[in-house]
PDB file of N, CA, C and O in Angstrom:
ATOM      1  N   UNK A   1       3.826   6.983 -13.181  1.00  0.00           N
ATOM      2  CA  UNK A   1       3.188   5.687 -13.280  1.00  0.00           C
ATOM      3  C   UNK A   1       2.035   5.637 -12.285  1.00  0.00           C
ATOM      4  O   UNK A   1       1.956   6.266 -11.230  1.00  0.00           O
ATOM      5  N   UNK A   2       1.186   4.811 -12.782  1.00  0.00           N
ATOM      6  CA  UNK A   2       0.294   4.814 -11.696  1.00  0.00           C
ATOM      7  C   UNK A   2      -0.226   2.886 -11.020  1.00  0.00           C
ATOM      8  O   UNK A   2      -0.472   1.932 -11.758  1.00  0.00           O
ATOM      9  N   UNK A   3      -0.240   2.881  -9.685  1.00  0.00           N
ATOM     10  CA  UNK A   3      -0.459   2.278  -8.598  1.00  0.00           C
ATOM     11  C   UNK A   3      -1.859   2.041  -8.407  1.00  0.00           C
ATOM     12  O   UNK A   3      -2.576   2.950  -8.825  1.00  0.00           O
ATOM     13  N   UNK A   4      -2.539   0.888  -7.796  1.00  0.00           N
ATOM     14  CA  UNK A   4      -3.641   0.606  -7.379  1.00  0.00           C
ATOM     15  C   UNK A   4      -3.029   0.139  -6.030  1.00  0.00           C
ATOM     16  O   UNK A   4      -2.380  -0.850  -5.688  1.00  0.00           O
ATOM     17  N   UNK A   5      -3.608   1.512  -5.254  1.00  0.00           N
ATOM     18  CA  UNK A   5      -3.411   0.740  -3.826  1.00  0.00           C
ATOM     19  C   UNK A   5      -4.727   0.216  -2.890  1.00  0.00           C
ATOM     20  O   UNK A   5      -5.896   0.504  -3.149  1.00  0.00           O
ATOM     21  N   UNK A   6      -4.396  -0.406  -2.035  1.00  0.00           N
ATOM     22  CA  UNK A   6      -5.543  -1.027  -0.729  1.00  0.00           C
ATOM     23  C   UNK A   6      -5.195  -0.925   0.430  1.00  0.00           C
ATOM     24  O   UNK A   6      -4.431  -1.803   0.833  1.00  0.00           O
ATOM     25  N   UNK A   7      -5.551   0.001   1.250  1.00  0.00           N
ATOM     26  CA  UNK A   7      -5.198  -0.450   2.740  1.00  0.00           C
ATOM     27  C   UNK A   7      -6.366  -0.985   3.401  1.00  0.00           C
ATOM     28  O   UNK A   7      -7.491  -0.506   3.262  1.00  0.00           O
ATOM     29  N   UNK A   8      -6.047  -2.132   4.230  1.00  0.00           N
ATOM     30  CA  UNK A   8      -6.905  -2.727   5.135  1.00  0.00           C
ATOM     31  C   UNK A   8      -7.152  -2.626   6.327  1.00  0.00           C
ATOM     32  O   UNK A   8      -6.108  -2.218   6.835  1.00  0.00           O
ATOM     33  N   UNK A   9      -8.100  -2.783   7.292  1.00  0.00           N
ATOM     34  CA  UNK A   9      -8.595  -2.704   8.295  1.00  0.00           C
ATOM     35  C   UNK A   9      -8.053  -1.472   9.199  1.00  0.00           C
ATOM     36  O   UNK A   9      -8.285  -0.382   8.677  1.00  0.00           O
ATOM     37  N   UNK A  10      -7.576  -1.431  10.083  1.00  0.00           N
ATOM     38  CA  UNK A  10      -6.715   0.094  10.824  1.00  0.00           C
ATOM     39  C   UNK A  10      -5.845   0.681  10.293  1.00  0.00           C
ATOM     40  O   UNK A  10      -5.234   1.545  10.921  1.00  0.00           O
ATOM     41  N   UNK A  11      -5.446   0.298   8.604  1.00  0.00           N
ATOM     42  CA  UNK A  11      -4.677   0.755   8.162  1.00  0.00           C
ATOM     43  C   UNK A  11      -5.595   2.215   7.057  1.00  0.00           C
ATOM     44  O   UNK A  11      -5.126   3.294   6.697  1.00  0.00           O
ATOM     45  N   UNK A  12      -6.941   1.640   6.813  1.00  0.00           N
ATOM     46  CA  UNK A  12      -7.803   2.553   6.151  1.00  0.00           C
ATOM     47  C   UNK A  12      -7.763   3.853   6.594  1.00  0.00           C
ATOM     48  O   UNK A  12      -8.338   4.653   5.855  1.00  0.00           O
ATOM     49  N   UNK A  13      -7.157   4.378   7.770  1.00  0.00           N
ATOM     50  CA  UNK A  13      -7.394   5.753   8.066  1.00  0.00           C
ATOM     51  C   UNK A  13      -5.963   6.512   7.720  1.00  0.00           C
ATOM     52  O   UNK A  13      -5.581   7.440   8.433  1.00  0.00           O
ATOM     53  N   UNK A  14      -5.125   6.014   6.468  1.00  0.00           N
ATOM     54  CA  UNK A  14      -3.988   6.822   5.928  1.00  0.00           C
ATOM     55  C   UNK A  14      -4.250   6.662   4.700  1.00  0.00           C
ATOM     56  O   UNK A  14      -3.361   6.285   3.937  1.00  0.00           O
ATOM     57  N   UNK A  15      -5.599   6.930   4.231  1.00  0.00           N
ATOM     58  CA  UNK A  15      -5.841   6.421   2.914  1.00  0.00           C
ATOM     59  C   UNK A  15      -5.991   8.286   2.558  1.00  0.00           C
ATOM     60  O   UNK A  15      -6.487   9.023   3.411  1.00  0.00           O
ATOM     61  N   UNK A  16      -5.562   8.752   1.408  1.00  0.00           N
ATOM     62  CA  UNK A  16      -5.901  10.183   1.026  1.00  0.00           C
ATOM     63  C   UNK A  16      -7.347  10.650   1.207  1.00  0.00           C
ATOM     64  O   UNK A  16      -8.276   9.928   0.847  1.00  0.00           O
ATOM     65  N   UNK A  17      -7.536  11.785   1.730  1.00  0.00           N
ATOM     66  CA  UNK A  17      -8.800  12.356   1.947  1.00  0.00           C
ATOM     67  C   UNK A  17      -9.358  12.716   0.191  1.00  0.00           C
ATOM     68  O   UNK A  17     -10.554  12.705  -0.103  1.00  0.00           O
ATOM     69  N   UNK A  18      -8.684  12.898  -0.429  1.00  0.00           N
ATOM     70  CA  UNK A  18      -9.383  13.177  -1.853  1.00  0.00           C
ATOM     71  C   UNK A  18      -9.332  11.938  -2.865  1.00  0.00           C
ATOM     72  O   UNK A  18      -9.025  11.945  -4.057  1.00  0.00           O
ATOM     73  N   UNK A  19      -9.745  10.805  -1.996  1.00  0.00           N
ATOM     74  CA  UNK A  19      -9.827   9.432  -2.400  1.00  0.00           C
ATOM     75  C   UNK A  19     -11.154   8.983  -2.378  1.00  0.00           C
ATOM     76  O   UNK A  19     -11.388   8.487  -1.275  1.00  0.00           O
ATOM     77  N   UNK A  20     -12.079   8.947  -3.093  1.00  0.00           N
ATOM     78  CA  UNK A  20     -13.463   8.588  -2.619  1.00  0.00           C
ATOM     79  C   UNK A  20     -13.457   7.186  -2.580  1.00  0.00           C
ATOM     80  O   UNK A  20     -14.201   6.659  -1.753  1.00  0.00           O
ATOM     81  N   UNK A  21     -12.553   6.248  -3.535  1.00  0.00           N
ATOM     82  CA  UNK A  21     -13.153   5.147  -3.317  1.00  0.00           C
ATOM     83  C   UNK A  21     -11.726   4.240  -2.593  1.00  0.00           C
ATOM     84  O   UNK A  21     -10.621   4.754  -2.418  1.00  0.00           O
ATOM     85  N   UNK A  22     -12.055   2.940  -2.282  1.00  0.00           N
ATOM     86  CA  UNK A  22     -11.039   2.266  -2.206  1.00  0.00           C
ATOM     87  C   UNK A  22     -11.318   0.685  -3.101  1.00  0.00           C
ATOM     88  O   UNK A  22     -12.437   0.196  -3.257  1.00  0.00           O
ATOM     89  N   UNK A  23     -10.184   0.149  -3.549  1.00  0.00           N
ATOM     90  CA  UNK A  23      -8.793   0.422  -3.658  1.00  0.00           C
ATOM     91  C   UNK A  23      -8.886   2.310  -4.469  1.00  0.00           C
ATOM     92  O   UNK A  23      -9.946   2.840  -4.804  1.00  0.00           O
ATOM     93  N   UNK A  24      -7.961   2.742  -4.556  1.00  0.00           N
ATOM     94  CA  UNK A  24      -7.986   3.981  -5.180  1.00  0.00           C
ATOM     95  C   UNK A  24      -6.272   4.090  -6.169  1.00  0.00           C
ATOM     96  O   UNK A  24      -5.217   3.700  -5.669  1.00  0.00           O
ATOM     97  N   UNK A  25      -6.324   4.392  -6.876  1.00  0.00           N
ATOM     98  CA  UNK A  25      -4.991   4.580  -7.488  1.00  0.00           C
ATOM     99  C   UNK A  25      -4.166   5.918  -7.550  1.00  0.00           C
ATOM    100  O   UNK A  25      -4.419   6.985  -8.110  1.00  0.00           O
ATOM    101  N   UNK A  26      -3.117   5.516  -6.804  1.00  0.00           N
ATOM    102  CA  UNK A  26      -1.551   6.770  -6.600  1.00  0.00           C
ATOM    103  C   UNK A  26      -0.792   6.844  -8.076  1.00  0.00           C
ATOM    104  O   UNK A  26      -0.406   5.882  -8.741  1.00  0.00           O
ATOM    105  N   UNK A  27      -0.684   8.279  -8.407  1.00  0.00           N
ATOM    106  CA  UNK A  27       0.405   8.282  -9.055  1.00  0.00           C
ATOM    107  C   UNK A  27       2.121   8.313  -8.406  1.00  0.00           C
ATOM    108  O   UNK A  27       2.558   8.886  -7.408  1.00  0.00           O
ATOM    109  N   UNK A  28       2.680   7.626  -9.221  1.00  0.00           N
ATOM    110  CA  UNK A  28       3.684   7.744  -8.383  1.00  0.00           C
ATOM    111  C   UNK A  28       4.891   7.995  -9.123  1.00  0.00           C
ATOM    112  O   UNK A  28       4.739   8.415 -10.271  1.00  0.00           O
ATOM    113  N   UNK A  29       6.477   7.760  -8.540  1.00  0.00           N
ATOM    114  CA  UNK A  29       7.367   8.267  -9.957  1.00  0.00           C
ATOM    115  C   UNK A  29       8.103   6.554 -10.175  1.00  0.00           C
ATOM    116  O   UNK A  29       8.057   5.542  -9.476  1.00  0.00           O
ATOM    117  N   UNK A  30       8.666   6.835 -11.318  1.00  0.00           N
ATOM    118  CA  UNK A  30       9.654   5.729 -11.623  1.00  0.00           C
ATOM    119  C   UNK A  30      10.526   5.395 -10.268  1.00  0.00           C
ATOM    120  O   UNK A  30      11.196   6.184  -9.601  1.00  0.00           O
ATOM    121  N   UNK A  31      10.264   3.660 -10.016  1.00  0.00           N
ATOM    122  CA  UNK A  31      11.770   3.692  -9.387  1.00  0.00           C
ATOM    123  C   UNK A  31      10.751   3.380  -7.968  1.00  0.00           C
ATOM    124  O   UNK A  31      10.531   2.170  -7.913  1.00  0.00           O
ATOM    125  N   UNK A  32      10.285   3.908  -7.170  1.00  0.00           N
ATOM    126  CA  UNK A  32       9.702   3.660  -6.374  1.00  0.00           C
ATOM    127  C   UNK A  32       9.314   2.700  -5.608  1.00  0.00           C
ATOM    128  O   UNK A  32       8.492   2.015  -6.217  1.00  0.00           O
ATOM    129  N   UNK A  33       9.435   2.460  -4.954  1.00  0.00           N
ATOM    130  CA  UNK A  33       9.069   1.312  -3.713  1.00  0.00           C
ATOM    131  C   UNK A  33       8.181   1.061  -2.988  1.00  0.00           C
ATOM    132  O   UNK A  33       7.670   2.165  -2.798  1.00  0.00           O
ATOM    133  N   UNK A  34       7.425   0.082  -2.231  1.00  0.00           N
ATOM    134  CA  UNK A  34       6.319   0.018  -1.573  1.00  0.00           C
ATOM    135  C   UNK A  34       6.378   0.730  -0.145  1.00  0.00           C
ATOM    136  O   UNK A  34       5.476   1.227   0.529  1.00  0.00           O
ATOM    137  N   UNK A  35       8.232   0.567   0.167  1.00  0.00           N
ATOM    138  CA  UNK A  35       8.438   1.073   1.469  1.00  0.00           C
ATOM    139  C   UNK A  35       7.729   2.792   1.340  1.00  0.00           C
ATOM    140  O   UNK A  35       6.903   3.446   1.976  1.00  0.00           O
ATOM    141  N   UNK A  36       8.826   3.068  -0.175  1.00  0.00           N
ATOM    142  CA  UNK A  36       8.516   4.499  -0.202  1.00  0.00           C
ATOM    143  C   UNK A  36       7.116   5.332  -0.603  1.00  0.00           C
ATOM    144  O   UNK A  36       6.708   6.493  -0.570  1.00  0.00           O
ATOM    145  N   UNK A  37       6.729   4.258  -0.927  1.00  0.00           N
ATOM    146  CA  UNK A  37       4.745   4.668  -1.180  1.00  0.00           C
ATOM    147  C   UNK A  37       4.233   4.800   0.256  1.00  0.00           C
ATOM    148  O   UNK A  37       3.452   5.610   0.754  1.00  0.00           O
ATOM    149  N   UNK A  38       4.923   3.732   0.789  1.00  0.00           N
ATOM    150  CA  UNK A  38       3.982   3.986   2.686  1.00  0.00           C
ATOM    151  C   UNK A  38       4.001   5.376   3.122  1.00  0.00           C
ATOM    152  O   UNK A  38       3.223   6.312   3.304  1.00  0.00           O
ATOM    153  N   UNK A  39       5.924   4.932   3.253  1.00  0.00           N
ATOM    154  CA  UNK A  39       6.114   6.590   3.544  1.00  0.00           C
ATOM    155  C   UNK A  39       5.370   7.429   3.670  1.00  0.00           C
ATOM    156  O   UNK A  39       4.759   7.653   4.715  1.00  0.00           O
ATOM    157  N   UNK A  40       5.242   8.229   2.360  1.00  0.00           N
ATOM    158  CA  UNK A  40       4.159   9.145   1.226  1.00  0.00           C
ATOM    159  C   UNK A  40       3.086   9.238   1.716  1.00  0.00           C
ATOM    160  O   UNK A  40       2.473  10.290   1.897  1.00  0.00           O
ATOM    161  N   UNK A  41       2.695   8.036   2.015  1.00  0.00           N
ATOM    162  CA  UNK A  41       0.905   8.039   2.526  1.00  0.00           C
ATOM    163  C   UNK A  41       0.953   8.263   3.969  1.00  0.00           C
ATOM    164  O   UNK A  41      -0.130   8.478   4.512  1.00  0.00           O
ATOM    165  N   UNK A  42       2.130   8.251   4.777  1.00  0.00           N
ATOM    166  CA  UNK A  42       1.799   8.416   6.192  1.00  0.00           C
ATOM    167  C   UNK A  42       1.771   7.357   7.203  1.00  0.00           C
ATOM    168  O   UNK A  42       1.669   7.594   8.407  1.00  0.00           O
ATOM    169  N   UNK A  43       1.891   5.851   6.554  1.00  0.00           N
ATOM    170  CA  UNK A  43       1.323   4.667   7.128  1.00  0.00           C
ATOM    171  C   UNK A  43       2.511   4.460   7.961  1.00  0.00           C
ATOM    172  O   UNK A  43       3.532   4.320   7.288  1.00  0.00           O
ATOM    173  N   UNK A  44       2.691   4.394   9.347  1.00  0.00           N
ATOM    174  CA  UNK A  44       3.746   3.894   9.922  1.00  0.00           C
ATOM    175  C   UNK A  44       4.310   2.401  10.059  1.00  0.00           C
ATOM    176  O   UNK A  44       3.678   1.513  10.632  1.00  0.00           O
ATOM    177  N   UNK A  45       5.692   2.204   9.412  1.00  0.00           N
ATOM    178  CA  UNK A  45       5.953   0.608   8.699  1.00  0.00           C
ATOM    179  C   UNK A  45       6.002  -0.109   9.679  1.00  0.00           C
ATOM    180  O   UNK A  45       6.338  -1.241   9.330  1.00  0.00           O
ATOM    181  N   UNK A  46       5.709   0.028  11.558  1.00  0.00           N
ATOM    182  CA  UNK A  46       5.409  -0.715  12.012  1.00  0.00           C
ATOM    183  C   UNK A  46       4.533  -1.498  12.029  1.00  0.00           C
ATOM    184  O   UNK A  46       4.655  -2.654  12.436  1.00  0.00           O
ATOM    185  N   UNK A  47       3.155  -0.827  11.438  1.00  0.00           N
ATOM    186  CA  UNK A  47       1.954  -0.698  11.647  1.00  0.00           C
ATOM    187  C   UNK A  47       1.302  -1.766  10.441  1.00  0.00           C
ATOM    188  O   UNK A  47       0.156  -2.215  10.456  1.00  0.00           O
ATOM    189  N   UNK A  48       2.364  -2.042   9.396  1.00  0.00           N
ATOM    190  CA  UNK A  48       2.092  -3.217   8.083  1.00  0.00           C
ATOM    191  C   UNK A  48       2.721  -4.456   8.543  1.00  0.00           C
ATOM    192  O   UNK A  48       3.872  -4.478   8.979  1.00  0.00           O
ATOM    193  N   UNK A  49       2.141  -5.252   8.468  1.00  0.00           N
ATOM    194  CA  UNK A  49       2.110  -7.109   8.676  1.00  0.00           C
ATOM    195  C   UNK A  49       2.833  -7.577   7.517  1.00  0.00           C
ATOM    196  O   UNK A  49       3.959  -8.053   7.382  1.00  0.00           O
ATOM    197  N   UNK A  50       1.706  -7.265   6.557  1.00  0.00           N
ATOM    198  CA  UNK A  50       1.460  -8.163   5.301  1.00  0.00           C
ATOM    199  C   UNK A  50       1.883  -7.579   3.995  1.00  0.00           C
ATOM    200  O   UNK A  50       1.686  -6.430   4.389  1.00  0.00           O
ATOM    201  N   UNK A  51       2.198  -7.446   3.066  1.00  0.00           N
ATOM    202  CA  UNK A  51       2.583  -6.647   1.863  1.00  0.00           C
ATOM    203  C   UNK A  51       2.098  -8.013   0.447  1.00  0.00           C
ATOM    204  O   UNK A  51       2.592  -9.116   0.217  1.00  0.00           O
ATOM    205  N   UNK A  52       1.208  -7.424  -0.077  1.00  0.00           N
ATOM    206  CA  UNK A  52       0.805  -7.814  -1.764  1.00  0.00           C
ATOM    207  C   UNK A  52       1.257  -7.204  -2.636  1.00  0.00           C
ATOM    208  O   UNK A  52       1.049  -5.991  -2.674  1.00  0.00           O
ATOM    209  N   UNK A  53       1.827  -7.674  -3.372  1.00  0.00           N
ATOM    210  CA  UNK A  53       1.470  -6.693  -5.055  1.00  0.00           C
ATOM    211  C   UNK A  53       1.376  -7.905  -6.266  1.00  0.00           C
ATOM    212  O   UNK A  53       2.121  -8.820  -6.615  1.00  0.00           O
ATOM    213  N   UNK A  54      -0.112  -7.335  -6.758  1.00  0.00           N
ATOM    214  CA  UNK A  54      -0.262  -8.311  -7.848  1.00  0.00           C
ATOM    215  C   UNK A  54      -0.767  -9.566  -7.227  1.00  0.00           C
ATOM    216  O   UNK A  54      -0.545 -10.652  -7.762  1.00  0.00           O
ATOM    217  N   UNK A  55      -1.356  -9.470  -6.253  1.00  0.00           N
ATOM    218  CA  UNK A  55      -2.069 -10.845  -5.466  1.00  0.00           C
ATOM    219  C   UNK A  55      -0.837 -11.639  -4.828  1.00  0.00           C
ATOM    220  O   UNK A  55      -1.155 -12.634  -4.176  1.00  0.00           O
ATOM    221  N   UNK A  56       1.027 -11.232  -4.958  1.00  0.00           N
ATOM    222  CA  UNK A  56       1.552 -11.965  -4.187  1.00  0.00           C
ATOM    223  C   UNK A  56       2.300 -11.425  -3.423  1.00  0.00           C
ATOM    224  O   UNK A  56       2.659 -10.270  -3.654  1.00  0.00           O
ATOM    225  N   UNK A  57       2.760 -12.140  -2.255  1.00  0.00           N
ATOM    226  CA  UNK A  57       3.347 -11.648  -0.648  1.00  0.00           C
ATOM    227  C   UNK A  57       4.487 -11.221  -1.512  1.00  0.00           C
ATOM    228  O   UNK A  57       5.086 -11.887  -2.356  1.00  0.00           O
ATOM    229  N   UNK A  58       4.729  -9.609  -1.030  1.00  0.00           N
ATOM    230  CA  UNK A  58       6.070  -9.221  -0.739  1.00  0.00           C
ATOM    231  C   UNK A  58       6.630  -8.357   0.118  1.00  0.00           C
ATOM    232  O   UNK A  58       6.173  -7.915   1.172  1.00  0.00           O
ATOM    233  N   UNK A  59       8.151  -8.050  -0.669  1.00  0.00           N
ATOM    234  CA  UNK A  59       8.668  -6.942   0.636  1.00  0.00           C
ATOM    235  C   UNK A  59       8.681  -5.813   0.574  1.00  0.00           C
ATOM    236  O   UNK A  59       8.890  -5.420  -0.574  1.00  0.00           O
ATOM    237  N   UNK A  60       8.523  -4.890   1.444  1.00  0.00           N
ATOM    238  CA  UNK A  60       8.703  -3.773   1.518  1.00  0.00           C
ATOM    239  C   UNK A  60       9.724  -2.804   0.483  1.00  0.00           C
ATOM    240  O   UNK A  60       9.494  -1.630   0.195  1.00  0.00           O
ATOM    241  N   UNK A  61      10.820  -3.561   0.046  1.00  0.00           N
ATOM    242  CA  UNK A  61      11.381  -3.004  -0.695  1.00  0.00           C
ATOM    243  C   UNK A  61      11.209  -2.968  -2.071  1.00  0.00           C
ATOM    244  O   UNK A  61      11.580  -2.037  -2.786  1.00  0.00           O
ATOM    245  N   UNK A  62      10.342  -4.532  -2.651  1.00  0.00           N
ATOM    246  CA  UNK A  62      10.293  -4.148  -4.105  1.00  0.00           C
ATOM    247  C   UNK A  62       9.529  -2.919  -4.397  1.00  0.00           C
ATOM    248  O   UNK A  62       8.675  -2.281  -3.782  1.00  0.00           O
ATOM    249  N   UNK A  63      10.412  -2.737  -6.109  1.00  0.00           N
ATOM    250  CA  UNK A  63      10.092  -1.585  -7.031  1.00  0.00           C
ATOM    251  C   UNK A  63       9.236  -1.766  -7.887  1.00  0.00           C
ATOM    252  O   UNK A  63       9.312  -2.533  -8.847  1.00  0.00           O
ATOM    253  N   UNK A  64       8.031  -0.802  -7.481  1.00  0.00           N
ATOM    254  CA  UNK A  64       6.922  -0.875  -8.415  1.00  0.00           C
ATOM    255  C   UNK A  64       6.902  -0.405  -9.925  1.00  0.00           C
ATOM    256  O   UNK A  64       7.504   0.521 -10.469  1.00  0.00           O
ATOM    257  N   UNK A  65       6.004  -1.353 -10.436  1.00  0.00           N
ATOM    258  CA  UNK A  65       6.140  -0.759 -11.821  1.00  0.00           C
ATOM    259  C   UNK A  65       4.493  -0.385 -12.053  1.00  0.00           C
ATOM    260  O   UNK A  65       3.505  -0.511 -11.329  1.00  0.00           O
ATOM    261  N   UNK A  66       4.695   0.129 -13.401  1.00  0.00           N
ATOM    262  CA  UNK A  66       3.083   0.819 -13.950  1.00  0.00           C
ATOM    263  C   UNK A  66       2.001   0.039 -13.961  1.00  0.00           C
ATOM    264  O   UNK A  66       2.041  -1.021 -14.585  1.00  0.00           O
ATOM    265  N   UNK A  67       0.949   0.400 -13.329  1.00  0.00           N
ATOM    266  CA  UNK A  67      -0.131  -1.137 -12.869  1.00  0.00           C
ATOM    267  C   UNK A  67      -0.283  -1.477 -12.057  1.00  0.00           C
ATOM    268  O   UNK A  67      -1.398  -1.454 -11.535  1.00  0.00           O
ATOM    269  N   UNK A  68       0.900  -2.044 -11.437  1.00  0.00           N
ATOM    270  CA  UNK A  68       0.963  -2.486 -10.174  1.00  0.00           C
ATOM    271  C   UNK A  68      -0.592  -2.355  -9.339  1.00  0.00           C
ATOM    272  O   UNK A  68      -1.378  -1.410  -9.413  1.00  0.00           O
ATOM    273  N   UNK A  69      -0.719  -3.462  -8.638  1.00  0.00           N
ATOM    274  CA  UNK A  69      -1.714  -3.555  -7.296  1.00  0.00           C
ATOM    275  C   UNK A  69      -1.307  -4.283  -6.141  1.00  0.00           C
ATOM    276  O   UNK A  69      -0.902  -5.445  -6.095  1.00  0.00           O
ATOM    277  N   UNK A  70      -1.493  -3.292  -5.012  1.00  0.00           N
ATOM    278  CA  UNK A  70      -0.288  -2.854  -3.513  1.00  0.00           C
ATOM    279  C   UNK A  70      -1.582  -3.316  -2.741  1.00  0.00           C
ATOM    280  O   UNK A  70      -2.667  -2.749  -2.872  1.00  0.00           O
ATOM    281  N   UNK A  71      -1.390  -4.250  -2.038  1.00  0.00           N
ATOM    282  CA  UNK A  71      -2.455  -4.507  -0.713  1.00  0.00           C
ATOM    283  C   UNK A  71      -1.696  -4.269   0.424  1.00  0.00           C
ATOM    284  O   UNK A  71      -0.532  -4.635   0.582  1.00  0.00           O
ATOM    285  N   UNK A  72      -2.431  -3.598   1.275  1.00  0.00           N
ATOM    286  CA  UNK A  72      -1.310  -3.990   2.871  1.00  0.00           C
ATOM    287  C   UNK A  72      -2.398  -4.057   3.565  1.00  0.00           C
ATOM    288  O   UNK A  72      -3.555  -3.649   3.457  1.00  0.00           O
ATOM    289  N   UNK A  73      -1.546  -4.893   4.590  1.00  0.00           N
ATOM    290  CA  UNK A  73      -2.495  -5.533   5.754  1.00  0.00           C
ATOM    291  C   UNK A  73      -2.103  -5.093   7.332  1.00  0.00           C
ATOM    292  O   UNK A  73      -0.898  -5.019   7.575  1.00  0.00           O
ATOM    293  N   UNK A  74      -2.805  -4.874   8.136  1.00  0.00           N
ATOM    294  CA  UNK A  74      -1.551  -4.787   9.853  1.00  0.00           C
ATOM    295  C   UNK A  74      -1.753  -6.262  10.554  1.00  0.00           C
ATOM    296  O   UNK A  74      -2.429  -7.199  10.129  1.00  0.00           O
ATOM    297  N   UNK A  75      -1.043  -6.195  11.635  1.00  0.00           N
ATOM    298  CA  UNK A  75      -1.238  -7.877  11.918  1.00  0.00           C
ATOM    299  C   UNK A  75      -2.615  -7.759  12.405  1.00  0.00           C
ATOM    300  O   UNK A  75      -3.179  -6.706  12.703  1.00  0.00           O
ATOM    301  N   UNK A  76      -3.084  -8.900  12.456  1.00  0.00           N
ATOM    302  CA  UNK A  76      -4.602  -8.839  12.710  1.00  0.00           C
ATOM    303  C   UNK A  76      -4.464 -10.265  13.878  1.00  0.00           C
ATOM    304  O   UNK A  76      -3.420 -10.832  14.199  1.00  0.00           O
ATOM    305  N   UNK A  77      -5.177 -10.425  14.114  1.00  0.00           N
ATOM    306  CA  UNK A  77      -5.886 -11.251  16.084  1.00  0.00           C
ATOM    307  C   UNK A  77      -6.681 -11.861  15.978  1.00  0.00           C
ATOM    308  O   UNK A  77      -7.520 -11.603  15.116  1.00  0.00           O
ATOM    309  N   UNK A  78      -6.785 -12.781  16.663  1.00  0.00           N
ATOM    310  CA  UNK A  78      -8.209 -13.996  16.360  1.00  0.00           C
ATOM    311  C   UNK A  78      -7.886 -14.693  17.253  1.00  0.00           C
ATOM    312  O   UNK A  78      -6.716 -14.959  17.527  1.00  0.00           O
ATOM    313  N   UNK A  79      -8.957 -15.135  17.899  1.00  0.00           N
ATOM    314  CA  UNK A  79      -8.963 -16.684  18.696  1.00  0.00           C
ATOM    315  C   UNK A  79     -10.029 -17.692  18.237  1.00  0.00           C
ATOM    316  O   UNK A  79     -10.090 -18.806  18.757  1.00  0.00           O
TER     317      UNK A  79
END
């Protein structure tokens, strides 16, 4: 199946080197998870805040299906 993923801001540097663009799309297998897509990519799950799929907040654990679009965010700072 295949994934449209996004990583954002300090998270952009676990994005695949044979990715030219971003968002960029993962194949991935049945069954799969957002936790276990991080994994895969390297992203350390401390390091994610925020979790999208499909424009809405979720968790780490739902199972993606074919299509799917994965945003992650890290916490981000402001005054």
């Amino acid at each position: 199946m295949k994934i449209e993923v996004n990583l954002f801001a300090t998270l952009v540097q676990y994005k695949p080197e044979h990715t030219s663009r971003k968002p960029w799309i993962e194949t991935c297998k049945d069954g799969m998870t957002v936790n276990t897509l991080l994994e895969n990519l390297g992203v350390p799950l401390d390091a994610v805040k925020v979790i999208f799929v499909n424009n809405v907040r979720a968790n780490s654990d739902i199972v993606l299906k074919d299509g799917d679009r994965v945003g992650v965010f890290p916490p981000v700072g402001g005054g």
